[in-house]
C-alpha positions in Angstrom: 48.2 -45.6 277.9 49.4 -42.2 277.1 53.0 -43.3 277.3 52.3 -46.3 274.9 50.7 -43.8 272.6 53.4 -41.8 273.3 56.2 -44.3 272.0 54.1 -46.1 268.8 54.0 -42.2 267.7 57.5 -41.9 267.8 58.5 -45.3 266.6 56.1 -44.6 263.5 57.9 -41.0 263.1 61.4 -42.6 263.6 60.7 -44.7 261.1 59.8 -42.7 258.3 61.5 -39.5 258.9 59.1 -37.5 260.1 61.1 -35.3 262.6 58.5 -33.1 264.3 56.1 -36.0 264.4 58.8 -38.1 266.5 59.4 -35.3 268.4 56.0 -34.5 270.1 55.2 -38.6 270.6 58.7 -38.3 272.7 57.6 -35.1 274.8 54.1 -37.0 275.4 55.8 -40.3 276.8 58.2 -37.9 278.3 55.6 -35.8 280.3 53.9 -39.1 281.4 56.6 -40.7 282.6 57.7 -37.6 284.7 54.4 -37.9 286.1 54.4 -41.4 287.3 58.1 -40.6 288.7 60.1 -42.9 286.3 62.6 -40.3 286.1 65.4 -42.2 284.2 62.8 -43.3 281.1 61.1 -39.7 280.9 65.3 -38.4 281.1 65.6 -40.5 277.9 62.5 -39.5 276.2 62.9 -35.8 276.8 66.4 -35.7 275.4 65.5 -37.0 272.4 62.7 -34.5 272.2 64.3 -31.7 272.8 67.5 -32.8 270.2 64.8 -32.9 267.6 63.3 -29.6 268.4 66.9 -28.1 268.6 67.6 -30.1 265.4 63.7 -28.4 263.9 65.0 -24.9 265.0 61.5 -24.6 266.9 62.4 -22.5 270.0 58.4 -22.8 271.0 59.6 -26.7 271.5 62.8 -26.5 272.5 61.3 -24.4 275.4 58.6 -27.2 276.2 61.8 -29.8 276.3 63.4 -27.2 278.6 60.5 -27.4 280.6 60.4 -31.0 280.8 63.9 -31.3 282.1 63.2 -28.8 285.0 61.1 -30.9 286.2 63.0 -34.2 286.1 66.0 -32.0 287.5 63.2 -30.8 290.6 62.1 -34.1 291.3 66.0 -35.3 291.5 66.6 -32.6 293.7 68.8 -30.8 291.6 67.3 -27.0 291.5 70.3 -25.5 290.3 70.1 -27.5 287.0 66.5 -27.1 287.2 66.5 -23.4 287.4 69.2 -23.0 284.3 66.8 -25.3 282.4 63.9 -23.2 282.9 65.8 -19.4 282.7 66.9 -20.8 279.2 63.3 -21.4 278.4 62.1 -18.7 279.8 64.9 -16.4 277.7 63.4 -17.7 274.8 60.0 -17.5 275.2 60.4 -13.9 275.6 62.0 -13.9 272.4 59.6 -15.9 270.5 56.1 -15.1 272.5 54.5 -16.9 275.5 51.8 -17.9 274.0 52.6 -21.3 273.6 54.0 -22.7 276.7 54.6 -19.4 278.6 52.4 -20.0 281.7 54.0 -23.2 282.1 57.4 -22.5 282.2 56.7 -19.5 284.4 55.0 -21.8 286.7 57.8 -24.1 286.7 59.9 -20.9 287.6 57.4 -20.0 290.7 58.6 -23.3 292.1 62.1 -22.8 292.0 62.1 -19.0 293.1 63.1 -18.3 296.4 62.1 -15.0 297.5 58.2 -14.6 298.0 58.0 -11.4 295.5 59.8 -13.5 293.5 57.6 -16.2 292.7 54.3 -14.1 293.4 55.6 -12.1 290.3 56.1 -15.3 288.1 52.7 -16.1 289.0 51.1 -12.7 288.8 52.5 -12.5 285.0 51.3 -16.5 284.1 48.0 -15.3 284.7 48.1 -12.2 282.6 49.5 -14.0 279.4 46.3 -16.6 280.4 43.8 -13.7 280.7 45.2 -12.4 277.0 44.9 -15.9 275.6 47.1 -18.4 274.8 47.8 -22.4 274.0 44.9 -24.8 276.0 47.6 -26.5 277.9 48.7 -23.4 279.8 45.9 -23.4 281.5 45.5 -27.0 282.8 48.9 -27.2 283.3 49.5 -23.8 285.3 46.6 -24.4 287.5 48.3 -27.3 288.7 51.4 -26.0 289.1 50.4 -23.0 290.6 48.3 -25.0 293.5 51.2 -26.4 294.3 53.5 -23.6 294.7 50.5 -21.9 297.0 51.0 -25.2 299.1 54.7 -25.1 299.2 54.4 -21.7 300.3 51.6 -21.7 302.9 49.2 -19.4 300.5 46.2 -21.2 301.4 43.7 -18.6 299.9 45.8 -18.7 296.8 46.5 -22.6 296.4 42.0 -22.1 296.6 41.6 -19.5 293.9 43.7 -21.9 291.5 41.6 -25.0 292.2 38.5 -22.7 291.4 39.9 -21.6 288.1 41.0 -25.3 286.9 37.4 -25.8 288.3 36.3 -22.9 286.0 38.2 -23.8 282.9 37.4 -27.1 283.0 33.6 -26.9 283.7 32.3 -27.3 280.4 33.9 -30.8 280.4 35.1 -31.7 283.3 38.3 -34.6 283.2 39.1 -37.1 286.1 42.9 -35.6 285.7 41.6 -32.1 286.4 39.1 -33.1 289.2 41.5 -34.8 290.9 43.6 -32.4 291.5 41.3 -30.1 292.2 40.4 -32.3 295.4 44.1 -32.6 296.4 44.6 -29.4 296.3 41.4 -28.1 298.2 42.0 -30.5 301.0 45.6 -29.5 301.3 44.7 -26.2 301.9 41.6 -26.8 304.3 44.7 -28.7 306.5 46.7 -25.9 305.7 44.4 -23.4 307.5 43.6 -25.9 310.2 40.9 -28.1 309.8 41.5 -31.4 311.4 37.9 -33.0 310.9 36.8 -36.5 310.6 35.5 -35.5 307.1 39.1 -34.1 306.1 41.0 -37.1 307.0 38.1 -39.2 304.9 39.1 -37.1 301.9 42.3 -37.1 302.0 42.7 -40.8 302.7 40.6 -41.0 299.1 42.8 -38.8 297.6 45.8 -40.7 298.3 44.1 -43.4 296.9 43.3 -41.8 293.5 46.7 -40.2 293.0 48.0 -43.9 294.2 45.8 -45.6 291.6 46.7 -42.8 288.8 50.1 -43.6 289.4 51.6 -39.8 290.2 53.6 -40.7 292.8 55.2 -37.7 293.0 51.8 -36.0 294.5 51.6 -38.4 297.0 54.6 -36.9 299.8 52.4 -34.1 300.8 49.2 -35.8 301.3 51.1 -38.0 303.5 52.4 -35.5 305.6 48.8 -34.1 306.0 47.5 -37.2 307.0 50.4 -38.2 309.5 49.4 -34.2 310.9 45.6 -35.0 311.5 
């Protein structure tokens, strides 16, 4: 729904000129279709987006296209184009302010980084621009991506502390998006620090499910492993 939302925005936009407006419905199909791993679509989407926000002279949105293609480029496999995607958004952020999509693109950046006091420090300064204040979506959007570089990295305490403060931010009105995550990520890290219980492999076959049914496919690899380990 959010993709076809997504494209009737921009069609409308197209059609009358209205640049910005054309723009943000292509980034919203974009993201969405990232997200449900059609890869080739959200490549299409995205490019347009970020021509527009290029063609706007809006560097806050020519970093959130940036950001969009680092993921396509890490779900293709392709981290050296992913990384020069998101050190050109990056270099402009700090140029312009993080306050807009700086948590996210420095999340996206904790992914990619190698070294672990490399992507601790990407981490560590996400969460001080959050703690300053910044843009809502930074913080639904870093949560997530900061449980999942705790998974990659076996940080099992820290993939925890994220899911509490998505839990946190999101407690006033919770979403299903949010909540499901937040059980992904918890029962990765209980298998992560050993639990093998009847009751794990219950959740976790639910959570495949979910993100099954939600169509992120994309989330779906490491519950598989999981279950496969039990």
């Amino acid at each position: 729904e959010a993709c076809e939302d997504g494209w009737a925005a921009a069609e409308m936009a197209q059609k009358t000129g209205q640049n910005r407006a054309e723009m943000l419905g292509r980034f919203i199909a974009g993201y969405m279709l990232i997200e449900q791993g059609q890869l080739g679509s959200a490549r299409k989407e995205t490019d347009r987006g970020l021509y527009l926000a290029r063609r706007l002279g809006s560097g806050n949105f020519v970093t959130e296209g940036l950001c969009f293609l680092a993921l396509i480029e890490i779900a293709e496999d392709r981290m050296d184009e992913a990384k020069a995607c998101i050190n050109q958004a990056l270099d402009i952020l700090r140029d312009v302010g993080m306050t807009f999509f700086g948590p996210i693109a420095l999340g996206i950046a904790a992914r990619l980084a190698d070294e672990p006091t490399e992507w601790v420090a990407f981490l560590e300064e996400a969460e001080q621009v959050l703690k300053s204040g910044c843009v809502s979506h930074n913080y639904f959007l870093f949560y997530r991506d900061g449980i999942e570089t705790a998974l990659d990295h076996r940080d099992w305490p820290r993939a925890e502390r994220y899911c509490d403060a998505l839990e946190n931010y999101t407690s006033g009105e919770p979403l299903p998006w949010s909540d499901l995550f937040i059980r992904r990520g918890r029962a990765l890290a209980r298998h992560g620090l050993g639990d093998r219980s009847p009751q794990l492999a219950t959740e976790l076959e639910q959570v495949a499910v979910a993100v099954k049914e939600a169509g992120f496919v994309g989330h779906l690899s490491a519950i598989a492993e999981a279950r496969t380990a039990m």
